[in-house]
N, C-alpha and C positions, 0 to 999 in steps of 0.2 A: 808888160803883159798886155797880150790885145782883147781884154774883155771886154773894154768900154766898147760903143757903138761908134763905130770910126766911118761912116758911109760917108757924112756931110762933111768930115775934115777938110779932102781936098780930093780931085782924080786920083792923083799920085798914091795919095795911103788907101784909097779903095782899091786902088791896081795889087799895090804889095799885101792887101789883109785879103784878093779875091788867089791870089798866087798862092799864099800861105795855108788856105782852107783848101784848096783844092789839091797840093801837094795831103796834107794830114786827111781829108777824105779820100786817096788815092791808100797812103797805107793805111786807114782803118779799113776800106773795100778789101782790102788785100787780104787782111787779119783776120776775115769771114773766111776768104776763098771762093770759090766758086759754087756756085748752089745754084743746082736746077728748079727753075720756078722760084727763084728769089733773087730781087733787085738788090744784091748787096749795098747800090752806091745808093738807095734809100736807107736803108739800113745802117748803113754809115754815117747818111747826115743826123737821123734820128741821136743814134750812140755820141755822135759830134754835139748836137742838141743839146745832151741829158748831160754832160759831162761841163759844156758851158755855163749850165745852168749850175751845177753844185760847185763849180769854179767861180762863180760871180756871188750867190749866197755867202760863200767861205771869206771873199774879198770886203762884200759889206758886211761881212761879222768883225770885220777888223782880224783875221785868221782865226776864229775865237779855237778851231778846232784843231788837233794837228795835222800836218802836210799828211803823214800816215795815214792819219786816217780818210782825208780826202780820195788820196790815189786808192786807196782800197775801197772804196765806195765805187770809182770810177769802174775797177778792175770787178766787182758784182755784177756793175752792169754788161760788162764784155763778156764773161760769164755766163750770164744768164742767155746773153744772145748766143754762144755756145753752145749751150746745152739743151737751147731749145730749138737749134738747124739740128741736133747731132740726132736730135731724137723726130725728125721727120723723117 
């Protein structure tokens, strides 16, 4: 799992961890679509953000919570960003 902070590892792993983030913010930009007056690929790093973050909580909980309920928290927040383009 690439939660930890891998910048200082080495080139090589910031090359594969800057390839890896930029493929998964290319489909979460996608996942928005297109919106007039909205930066999706902000929007995306945000969503990317918010989801890294309750993925590293979950991790030093030692998983205390289940995998379900993780991705469903994630899938709120996608949601939420849904329903508040849908409604501009």
């Amino acid at each position: 799992m690439m939660l930890v902070e891998v910048f200082d590892i080495s080139p090589t792993t910031y090359q594969l961890w800057r390839k890896t983030m930029s493929t998964f913010e290319d489909m979460t930009a996608k996942s928005i679509g297109d919106r007039t007056g909205v930066n999706t690929a902000l929007v995306a790093h945000g969503l990317i953000g918010a989801m890294h973050y309750i993925a590293r909580e979950w991790l030093e909980s030692s998983y205390a919570q289940p995998r379900a309920e993780v991705a469903a928290s994630c899938n709120i927040l996608f949601a939420a960003v849904h329903t508040s383009l849908d409604t501009q």
